[in-house]
C-alpha positions as CSV (number, residue, x, y, z in Angstrom):
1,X,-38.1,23.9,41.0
2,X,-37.7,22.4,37.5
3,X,-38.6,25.2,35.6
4,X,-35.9,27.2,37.5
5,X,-33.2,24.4,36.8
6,X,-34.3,24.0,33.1
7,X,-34.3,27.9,32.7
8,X,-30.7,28.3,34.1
9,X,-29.4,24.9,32.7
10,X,-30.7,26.5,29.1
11,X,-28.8,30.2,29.8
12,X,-25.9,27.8,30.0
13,X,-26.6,26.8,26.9
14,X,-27.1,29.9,25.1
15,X,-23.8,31.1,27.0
16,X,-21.6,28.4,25.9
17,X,-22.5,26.8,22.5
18,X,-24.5,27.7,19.2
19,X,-27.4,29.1,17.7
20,X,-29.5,26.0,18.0
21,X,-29.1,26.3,21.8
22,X,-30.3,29.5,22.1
23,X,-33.1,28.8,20.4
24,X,-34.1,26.4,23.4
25,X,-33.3,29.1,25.5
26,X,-35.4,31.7,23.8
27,X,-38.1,28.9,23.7
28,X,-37.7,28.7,27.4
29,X,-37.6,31.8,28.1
30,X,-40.7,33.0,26.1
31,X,-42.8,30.3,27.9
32,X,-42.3,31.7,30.7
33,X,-43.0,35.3,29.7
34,X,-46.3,34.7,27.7
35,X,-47.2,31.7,29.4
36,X,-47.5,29.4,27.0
37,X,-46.4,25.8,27.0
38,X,-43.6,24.4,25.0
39,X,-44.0,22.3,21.8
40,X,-41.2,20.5,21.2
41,X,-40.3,18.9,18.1
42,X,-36.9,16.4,17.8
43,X,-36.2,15.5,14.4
44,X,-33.4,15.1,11.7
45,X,-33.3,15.9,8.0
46,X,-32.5,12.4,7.0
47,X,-35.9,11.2,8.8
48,X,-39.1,10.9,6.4
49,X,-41.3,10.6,9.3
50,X,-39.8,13.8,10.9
51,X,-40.0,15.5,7.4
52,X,-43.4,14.6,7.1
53,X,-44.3,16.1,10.6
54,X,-42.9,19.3,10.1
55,X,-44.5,20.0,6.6
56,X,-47.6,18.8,8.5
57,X,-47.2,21.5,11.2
58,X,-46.4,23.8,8.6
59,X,-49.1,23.3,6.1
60,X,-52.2,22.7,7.3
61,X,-53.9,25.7,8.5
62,X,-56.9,23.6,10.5
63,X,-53.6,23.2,13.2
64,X,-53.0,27.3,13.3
65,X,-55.4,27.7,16.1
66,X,-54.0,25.1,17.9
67,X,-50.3,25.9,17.1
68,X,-50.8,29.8,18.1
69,X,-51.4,28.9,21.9
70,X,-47.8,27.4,21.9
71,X,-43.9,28.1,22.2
72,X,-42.9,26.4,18.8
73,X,-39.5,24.5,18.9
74,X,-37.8,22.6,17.0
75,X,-34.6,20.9,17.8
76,X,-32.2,18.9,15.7
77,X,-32.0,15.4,17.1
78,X,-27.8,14.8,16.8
79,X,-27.2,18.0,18.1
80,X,-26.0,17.9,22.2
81,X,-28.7,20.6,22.7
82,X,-31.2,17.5,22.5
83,X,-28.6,15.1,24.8
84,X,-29.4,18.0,27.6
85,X,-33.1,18.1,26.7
86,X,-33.6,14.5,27.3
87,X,-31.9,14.4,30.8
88,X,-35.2,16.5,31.8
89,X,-37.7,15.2,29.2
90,X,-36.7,11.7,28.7
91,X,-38.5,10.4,25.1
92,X,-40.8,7.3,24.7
93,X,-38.5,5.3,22.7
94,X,-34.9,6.0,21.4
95,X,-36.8,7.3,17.9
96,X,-37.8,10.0,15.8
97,X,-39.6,12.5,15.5
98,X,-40.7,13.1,19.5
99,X,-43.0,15.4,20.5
100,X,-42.8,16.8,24.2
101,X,-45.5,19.3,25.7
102,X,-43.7,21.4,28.8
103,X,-45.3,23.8,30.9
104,X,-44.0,27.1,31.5
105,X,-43.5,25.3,35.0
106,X,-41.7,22.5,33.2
107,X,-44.2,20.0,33.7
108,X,-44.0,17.6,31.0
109,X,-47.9,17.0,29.8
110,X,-47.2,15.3,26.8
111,X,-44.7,13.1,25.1
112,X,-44.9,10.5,22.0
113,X,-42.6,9.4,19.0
114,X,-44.3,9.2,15.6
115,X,-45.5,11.5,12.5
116,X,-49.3,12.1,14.4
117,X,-52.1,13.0,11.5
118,X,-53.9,16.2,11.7
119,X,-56.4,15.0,13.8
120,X,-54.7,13.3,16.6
121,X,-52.5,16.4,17.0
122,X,-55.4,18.8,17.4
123,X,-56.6,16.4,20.0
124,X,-53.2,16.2,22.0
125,X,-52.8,20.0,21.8
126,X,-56.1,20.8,23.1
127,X,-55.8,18.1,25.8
128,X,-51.9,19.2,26.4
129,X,-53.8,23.2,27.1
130,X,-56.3,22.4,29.4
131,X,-53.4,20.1,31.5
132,X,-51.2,23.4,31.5
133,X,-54.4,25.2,32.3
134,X,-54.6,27.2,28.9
135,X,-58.0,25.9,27.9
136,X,-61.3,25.5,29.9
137,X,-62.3,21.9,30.9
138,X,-66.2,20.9,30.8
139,X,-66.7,21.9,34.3
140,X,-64.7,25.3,33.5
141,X,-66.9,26.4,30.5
142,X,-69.8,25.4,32.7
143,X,-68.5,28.1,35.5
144,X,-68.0,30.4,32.5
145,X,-71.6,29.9,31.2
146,X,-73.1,30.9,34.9
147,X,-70.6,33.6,35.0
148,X,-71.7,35.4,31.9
149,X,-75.1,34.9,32.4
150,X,-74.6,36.4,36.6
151,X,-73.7,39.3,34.7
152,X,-76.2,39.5,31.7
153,X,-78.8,39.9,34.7
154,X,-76.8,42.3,36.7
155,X,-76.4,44.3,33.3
156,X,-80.3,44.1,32.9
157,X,-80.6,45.2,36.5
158,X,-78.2,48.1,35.8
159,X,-75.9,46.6,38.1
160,X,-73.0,47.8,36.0
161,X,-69.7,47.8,38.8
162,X,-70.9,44.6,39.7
163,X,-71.4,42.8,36.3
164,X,-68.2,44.6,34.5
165,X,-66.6,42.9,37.8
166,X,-67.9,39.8,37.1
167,X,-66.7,39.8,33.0
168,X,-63.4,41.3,33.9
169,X,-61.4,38.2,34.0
170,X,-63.4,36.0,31.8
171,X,-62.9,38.3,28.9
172,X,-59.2,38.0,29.6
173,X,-59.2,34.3,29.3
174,X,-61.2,34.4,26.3
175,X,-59.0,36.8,24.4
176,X,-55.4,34.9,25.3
177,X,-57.8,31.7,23.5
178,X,-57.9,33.5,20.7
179,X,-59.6,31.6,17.5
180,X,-59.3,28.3,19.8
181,X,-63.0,29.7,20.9
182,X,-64.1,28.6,17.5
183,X,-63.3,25.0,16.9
184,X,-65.9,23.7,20.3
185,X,-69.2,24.5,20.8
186,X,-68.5,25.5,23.8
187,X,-66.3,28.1,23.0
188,X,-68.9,29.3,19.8
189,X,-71.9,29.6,22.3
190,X,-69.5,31.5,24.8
191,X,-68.7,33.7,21.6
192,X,-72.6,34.3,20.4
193,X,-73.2,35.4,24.4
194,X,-70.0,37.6,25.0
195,X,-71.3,39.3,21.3
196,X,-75.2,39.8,23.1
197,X,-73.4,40.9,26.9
198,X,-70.8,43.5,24.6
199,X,-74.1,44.8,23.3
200,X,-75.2,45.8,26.2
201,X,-72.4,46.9,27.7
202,X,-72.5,49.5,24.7
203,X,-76.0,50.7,25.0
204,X,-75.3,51.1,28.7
205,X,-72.4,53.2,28.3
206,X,-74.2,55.3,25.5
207,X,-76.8,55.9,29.4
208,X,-74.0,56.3,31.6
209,X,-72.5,59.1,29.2
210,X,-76.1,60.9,29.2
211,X,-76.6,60.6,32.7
212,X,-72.7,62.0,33.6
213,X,-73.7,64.8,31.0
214,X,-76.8,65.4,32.8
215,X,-76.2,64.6,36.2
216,X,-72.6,65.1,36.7
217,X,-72.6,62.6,39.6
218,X,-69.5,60.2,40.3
219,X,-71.5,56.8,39.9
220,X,-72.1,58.0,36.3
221,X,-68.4,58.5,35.8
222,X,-67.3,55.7,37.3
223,X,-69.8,53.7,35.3
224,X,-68.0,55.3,32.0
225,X,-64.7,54.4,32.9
226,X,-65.5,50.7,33.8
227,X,-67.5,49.9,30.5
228,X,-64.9,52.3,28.9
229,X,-62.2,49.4,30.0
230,X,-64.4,46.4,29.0
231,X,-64.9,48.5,25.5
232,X,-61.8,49.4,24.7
233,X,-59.9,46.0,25.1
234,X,-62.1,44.9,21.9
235,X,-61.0,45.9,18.3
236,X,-64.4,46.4,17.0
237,X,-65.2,48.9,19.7
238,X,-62.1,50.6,21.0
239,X,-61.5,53.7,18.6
240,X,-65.8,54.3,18.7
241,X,-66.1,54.0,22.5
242,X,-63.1,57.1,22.9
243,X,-65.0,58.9,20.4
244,X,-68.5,58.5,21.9
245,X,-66.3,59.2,25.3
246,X,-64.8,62.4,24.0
247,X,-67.5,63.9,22.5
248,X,-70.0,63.5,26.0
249,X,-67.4,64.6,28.7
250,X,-66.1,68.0,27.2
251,X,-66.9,70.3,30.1
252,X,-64.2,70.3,32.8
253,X,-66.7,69.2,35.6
254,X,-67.2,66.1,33.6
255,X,-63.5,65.7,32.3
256,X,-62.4,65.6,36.2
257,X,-65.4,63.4,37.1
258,X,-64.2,60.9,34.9
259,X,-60.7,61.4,35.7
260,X,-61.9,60.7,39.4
261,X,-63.5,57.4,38.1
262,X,-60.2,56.2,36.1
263,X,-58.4,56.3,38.8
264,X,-60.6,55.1,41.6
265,X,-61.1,52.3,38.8
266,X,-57.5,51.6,38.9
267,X,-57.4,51.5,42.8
268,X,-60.0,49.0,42.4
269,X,-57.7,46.9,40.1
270,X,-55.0,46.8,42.1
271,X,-57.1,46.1,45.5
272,X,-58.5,42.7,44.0
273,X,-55.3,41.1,43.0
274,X,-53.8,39.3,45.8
275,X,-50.4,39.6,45.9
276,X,-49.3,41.7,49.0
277,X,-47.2,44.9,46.5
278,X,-50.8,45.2,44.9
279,X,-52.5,46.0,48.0
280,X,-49.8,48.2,49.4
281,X,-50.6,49.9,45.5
282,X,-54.1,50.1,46.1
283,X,-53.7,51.7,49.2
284,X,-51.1,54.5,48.5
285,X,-53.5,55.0,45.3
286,X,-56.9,55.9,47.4
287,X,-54.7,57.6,49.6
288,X,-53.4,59.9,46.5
289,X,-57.1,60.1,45.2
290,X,-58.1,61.2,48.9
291,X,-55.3,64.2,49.2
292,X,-55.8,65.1,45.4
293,X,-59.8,65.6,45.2
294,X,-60.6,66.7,49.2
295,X,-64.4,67.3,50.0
296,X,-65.6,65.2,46.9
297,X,-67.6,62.2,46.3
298,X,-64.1,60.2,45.0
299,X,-62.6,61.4,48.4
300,X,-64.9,59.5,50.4
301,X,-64.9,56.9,48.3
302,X,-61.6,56.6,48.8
303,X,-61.2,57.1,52.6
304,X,-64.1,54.0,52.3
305,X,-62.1,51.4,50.3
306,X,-59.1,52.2,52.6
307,X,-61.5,51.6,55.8
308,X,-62.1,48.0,54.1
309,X,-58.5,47.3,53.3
310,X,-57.3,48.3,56.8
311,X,-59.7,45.4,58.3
């Protein structure tokens, strides 16, 4: 309920006065488009505390990591834009500068008054993202660890579906970290094994691409397309993998194969989010893939997953 009271109050802002308040707004508004929580910074040009912070925050590159996973914002403490701002985020004390952390939600998870050193505000930001559920706690990188390594077997067992299944949503945790992985060892060691499990993942789709070539079978394709989607989401990989990919599938029958798979693959996608418009998706999707390849193996797949999704 907050965040929707703080995101109209701020439109008010933006609609009424200057500059500075839409700059709260934007703030607002991009938290709650990227997800990231808000880092609030009140401060004046007459304070040598606040000056210090700032040149801090703007300095030293050991916080970029940490500053990277936030909304920036800074707000000029005599300005009414800050009066507004404390009737939802009340400070400490009555000084400057003060530091709020705000949810997308607009949770408050942190608030102080001080120039903090380096080191305490690398601790308060990392503590501030695992509160708004941006960072992994201990028992989360522990889940992670048994995830990656459920997977690394199913890879060995050639259990592909299953184990690109498994790394689908860890790998998109990882990347919105970004270089955050590297400053724990927690987050190194979860690097070193995603680098050994994206190995494999490449030599098995250099054998699912032989075996669609030789075989021609859909479990081949559909194989392709979900390494191919693991693959491509990494820079390193992406422009090789739709090289490798365009080179093995040239002949028709293996072009429409692995069109088949992309789009059973998709189906698939939508069919394991939970929200009610993705099933409905999911199902109109098989439905297409049923009508569009008749007497085919993606057919009965299809007609198979909507079976399930009826129950």
């Amino acid at each position: 309920m907050l965040a929707i009271v703080l995101s109209c109050h701020a439109l008010g802002i933006a609609a009424q006065s200057s500059h500075a308040d839409t700059t709260v707004s934007q703030a607002i508004k991009h938290s709650q488009q990227t997800g990231k929580p808000i880092f609030a910074v009140a401060g004046a040009s007459y304070c040598p505390a606040c000056q210090k912070l700032m040149n801090t925050l703007n300095t030293d590159q050991s916080l970029r990591p940490y500053i990277d996973q936030f909304v920036p914002l800074k707000i000029n403490a005599q300005s009414d834009d800050y009066k507004r701002w404390k009737q939802f985020f009340p400070p400490k004390k009555a000084a400057i500068p003060a530091l709020f952390i705000v949810t997308p939600q607009g949770k408050e998870v942190y608030s102080a008054v001080g120039a903090l050193p380096t080191g305490r505000l690398q601790q308060v930001m990392l503590t501030s993202l695992e509160k708004a559920e941006r960072y992994p706690s201990k028992e989360q990188w522990e889940e992670i660890a048994t995830t990656l390594e459920s997977a690394e077997q199913a890879f060995d067992e050639q259990r592909v579906l299953e184990a690109v299944q498994l790394l689908q949503p860890i790998f998109a945790q990882l990347q919105q970290m970004g270089l955050l992985l590297e400053l724990e060892d927690a987050g190194r060691e979860t690097i070193n094994h995603v680098k050994t499990l994206t190995d494999k993942q490449r030599s098995l789709l250099n054998d699912a691409l032989k075996s669609l070539v030789s075989k021609g079978d859909l479990q081949s394709a559909l194989e392709v397309a979900a390494l191919e989607g693991m693959l491509k989401s990494l820079p390193e990989h992406g422009k090789s993998v739709a090289v490798a990919i365009k080179k093995a599938a040239r002949a028709a029958e293996q072009k429409d194969l692995l069109r088949q798979a992309r789009e059973l693959r998709q189906a698939e996608s939508l069919a394991q989010q939970p929200e009610p418009k993705s099933k409905r998706r999911a199902v109109a999707a098989y439905k297409r893939i049923a009508k569009r390849y008749p007497d085919s193996e993606a057919s009965e797949h299809a007609q198979e997953k909507l079976a399930e999704l009826s129950n």
